[in-house]
Phi, psi and omega in degrees: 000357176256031164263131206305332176267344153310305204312315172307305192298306171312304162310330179306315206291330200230104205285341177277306185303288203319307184275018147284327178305303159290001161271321164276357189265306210269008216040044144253185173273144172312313213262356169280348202253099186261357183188123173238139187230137178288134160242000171206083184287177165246157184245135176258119194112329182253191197297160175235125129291113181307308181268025151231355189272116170272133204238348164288173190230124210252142173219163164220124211247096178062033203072358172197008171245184172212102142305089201243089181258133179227125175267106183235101192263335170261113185332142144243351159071047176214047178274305179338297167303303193306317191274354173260330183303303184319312160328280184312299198320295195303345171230055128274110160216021171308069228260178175321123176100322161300152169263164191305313174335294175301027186233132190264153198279144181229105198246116168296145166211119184246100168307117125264144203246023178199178193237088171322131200337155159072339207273145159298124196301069180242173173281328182227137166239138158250174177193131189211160202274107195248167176253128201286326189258326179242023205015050166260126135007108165269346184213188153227357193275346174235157163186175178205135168244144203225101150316145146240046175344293198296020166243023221263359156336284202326096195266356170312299224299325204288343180289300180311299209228075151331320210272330198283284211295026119302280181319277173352287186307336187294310187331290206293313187329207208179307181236171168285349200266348165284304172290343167286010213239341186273291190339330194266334202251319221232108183264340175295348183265340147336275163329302186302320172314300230257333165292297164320291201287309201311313172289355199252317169277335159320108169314301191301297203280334130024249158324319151334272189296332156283356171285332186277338180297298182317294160324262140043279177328282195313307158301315175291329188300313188290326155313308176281002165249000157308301174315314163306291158003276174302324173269334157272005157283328181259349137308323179272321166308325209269312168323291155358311186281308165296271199350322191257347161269352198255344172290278177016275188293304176310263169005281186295327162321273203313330164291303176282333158237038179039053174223158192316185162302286158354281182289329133337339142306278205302325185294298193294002182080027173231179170259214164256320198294327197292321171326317163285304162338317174287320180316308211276326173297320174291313175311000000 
C-alpha cells in the first residue's frame, strides 16, 4: 500500500476504505462524512507516465473542504516545500468573481515512509498557521498532516490515536496474515484489504503498480549512484592534493639543499616511484 498507484487506485475504487481513512486522519465520524468527490481520478488498466503522472489524490469533502493526499516513500529532501507548494495550489481555488469568504478550508496530507530533516519523531503532526508570541490561529482554512510510517514504533501514538496507528500499521504490512489481523479491528480497512487483493489480481492494474516500483528502484539506483560518484570524485580530489603536496614538498628539498631526487625522497621519508606517481596523477 505504499505504493502511490495501489494507494491511489484502492481508495478511488472503494469510497467506505477512503472514507475510514479520512475519518482517522481529520477525527472524524463515519456518519459525518456525507460526499466525497475524486477531483482527479486515474484509469486504472491504462498508460502510465511516470513523469507526468500525479499520483496524489485530490478530493472535495462535503462541500467544503479540499483534500490533497499524498503517498511518498522517497526523501527527495524538499518535503517541507513541495507539500506547502501543493498546500497553495489546492487554495488558489477561487475563480474570477468569487469572494474571498467563499474559498473552503484546504488541508495537505502526507503519508511518508521517512521523517524529514528537523521534523519531530512523532507518528501523525498537524501542523497550522500561528502566531509565535500569542498562539492565535490566523486562519483555520489552511493546514498540513503529516503521516510518518517510519514512527510507527511509537507505542504512545497507538494509546492516543488507535484508528491512524491501524492505518499506519496496514500502509506498513507486508504479508496477508498481517492484514487480516487489521481487517478484525476496522471495517473501512476490511474494505480496503478487500479492494487491494481484488487489484492485485487485476493484470492491467498490476503492471501499473510494478511500473511505479520499478521507477521508484530506479531514482534510488541514480541517486545512490550519484553518491557513489561524488565520493570517487572527491576521492581522486583528496589524492590530487596529496599527490601535489608530495611533489611539492620533494621540489623544495631539492632546492633549498641542492641534493638529488633520491636523496630527497630519501629526506621526506618517500621514495622516487611514489614521486613519479604523484608527477603523473597531478598530470
Amino acid at each position: 500500500m505504499t505504493n502511490d498507484f495501489m494507494f491511489k487506485a484502492v481508495l478511488q475504487r472503494n469510497q467506505t476504505a477512503l472514507k475510514g481513512l479520512l475519518c482517522a486522519l481529520l477525527h472524524m465520524r463515519m456518519e459525518e462524512i456525507v460526499v466525497v468527490r475524486i477531483q482527479n481520478p486515474i484509469e486504472i488498466g491504462g498508460m502510465i507516465d511516470e513523469k507526468k503522472m500525479m499520483l496524489d489524490l485530490k478530493l472535495e469533502l462535503n462541500d467544503s473542504r479540499i483534500l490533497d493526499i499524498e503517498m511518498q516513500v522517497v526523501d527527495e529532501g524538499n518535503w517541507s516545500e513541495r507539500s506547502l507548494a501543493y498546500l497553495c495550489r489546492a487554495f488558489d481555488q477561487l475563480e474570477k468573481g468569487d469572494k474571498y469568504l467563499d474559498v473552503k478550508e484546504t488541508i495537505h496530507i502526507g503519508i511518508l515512509n521517512f521523517t524529514p530533516q528537523g521534523f519531530p519523531e512523532k507518528l501523525y503532526l498537524e501542523y497550522y498557521f500561528y502566531n509565535l508570541d500569542t498562539a492565535h490561529k490566523y486562519s483555520d482554512k489552511m493546514s498540513i498532516r503529516v503521516l510518518q510510517l517510519n514512527q510507527l514504533k511509537k507505542e504512545l501514538d497507538e494509546q492516543i490515536r488507535p484508528e491512524i496507528y491501524n492505518w499506519a500499521q496496514l500502509f506498513k504490512a507486508e504479508t496477508w496474515e498481517e492484514m487480516r489481523m487489521l481487517a478484525e479491528r476496522d471495517e473501512s480497512i476490511k474494505e480496503c484489504i478487500f479492494t487491494y487483493k481484488e487489484l492485485t489480481a487485476d493484470e492491467k492494474a498490476r503492471m501499473q503498480s510494478e511500473a511505479r516500483d520499478d521507477y521508484y528502484r530506479r531514482l534510488n539506483w541514480a541517486e545512490e549512484r550519484g553518491i557513489r560518484k561524488g565520493m570517487e570524485k572527491g576521492m581522486e580530489q583528496a589524492q590530487k592534493e596529496t599527490a601535489r603536496t608530495l611533489v611539492s614538498n620533494v621540489n623544495h628539498v631539492m632546492e633549498s639543499f641542492r641534493v638529488d631526487l633520491e636523496r630527497a625522497c630519501e629526506g621526506i621519508g618517500t621514495t622516487v616511484e611514489a614521486y613519479q606517481a604523484a608527477k603523473e596523477l597531478m598530470e
